[in-house]
C-alpha positions as CSV (number, residue, x, y, z in Angstrom):
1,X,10.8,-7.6,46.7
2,X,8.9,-10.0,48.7
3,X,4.6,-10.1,48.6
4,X,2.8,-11.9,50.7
5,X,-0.3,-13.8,48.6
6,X,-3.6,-14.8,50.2
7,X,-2.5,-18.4,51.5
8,X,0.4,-16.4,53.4
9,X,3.1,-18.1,51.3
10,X,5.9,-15.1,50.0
11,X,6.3,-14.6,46.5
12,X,8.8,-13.0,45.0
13,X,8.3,-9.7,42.1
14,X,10.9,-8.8,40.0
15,X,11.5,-5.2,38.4
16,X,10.5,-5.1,34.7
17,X,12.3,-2.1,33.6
18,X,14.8,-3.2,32.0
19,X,13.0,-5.2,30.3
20,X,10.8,-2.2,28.8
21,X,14.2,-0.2,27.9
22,X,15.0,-2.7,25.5
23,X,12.1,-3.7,23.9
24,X,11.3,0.0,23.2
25,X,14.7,0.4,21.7
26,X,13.9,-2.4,19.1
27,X,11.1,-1.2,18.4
28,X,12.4,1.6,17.5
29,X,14.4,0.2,15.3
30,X,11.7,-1.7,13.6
31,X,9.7,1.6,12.6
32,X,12.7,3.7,10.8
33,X,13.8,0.3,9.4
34,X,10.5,-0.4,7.5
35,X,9.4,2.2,4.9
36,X,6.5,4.7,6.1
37,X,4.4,4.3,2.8
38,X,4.5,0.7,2.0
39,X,1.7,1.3,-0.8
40,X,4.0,4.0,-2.5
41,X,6.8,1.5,-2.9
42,X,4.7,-0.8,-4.1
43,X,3.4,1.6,-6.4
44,X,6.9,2.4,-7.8
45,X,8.6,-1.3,-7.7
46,X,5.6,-3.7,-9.0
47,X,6.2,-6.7,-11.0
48,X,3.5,-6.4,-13.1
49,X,3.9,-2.6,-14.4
50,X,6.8,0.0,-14.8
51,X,4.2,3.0,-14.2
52,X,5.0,6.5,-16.2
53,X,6.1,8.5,-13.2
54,X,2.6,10.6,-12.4
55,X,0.3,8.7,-14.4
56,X,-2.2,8.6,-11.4
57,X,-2.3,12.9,-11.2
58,X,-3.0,13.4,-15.0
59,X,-6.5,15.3,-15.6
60,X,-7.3,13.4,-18.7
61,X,-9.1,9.6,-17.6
62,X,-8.2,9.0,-21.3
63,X,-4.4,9.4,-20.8
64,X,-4.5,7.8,-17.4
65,X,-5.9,4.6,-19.2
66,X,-4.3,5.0,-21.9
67,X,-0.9,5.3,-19.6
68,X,-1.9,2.1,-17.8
69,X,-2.8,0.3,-21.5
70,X,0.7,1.4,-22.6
71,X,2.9,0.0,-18.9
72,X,0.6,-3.2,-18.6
73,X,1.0,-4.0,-22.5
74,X,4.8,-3.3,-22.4
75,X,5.5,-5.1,-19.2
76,X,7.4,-8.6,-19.5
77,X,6.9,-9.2,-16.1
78,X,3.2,-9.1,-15.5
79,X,1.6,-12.8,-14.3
80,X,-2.4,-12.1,-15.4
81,X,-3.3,-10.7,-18.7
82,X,-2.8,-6.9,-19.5
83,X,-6.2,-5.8,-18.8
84,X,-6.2,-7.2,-15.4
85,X,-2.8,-5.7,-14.2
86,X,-3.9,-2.7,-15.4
87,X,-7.2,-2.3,-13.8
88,X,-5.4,-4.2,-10.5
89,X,-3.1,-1.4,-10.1
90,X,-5.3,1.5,-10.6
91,X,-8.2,-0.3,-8.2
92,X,-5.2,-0.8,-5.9
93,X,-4.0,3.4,-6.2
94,X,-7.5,4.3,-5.4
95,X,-8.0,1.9,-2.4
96,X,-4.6,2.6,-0.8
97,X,-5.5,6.6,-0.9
98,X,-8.7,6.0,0.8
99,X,-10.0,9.0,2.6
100,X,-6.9,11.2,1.6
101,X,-8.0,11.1,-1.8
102,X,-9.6,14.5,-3.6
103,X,-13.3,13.8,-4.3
104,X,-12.5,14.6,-8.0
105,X,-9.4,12.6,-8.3
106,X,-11.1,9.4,-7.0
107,X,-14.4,11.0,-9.7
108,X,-11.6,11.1,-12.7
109,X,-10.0,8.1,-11.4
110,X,-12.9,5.7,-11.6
111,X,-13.8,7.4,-15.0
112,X,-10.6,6.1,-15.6
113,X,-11.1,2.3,-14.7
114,X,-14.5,3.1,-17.2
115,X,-11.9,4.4,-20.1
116,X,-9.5,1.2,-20.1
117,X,-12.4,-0.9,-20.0
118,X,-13.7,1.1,-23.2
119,X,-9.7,1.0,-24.3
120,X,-9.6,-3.1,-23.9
121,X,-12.4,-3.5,-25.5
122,X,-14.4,-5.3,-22.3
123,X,-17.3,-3.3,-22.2
């Protein structure tokens, strides 16, 4: 394909949909390859805590700190203090569930953060 531009000079176009083809393939390939709920898997393969599978559903803001005390105390692998991995991971639960999250989970969840504080001794 030949156009003509303003100064009269021909310029030559060339087809781009090949081009689209392949990039849509990879990027296809780049979505099943990376996992749909990043947060989850960090969730479940942290450094800093081996979490008691559920400990985020419990009804009880005592056992859920309690839970938390128990993983972040326990863990060899942690880089901060206990306290801070701890309350890092349950901050980080809540903030990842954003708008998805029950009103009264995120109420017993941050009674939760209020209960490990109580738990450690930092309030």
């Amino acid at each position: 394909m030949a156009r003509t531009t303003a100064s009269g000079a021909t310029k030559k176009t060339a087809r781009k949909t090949t081009a689209k083809k392949s990039s849509a393939r990879k990027t296809a390939k780049r979505k099943t390859a990376t996992p749909k709920r990043w947060s989850q898997h960090v969730t479940e393969e942290s450094d800093a805590l081996d979490l008691k599978q559920g400990v985020f559903t419990l009804h009880d803001p005592r056992k859920i700190a309690a839970s938390l005390k128990r993983s972040a105390e326990q863990s060899s692998r942690r880089k901060t203090g206990a306290y801070r991995s701890a309350l890092s991971m349950l901050t980080f639960y809540v903030n990842r569930a954003g708008k998805t999250l029950p009103k009264t989970q995120r109420e017993r969840l941050e009674r939760a953060k209020d209960e490990l504080k109580r738990q450690f001794g930092r309030e």
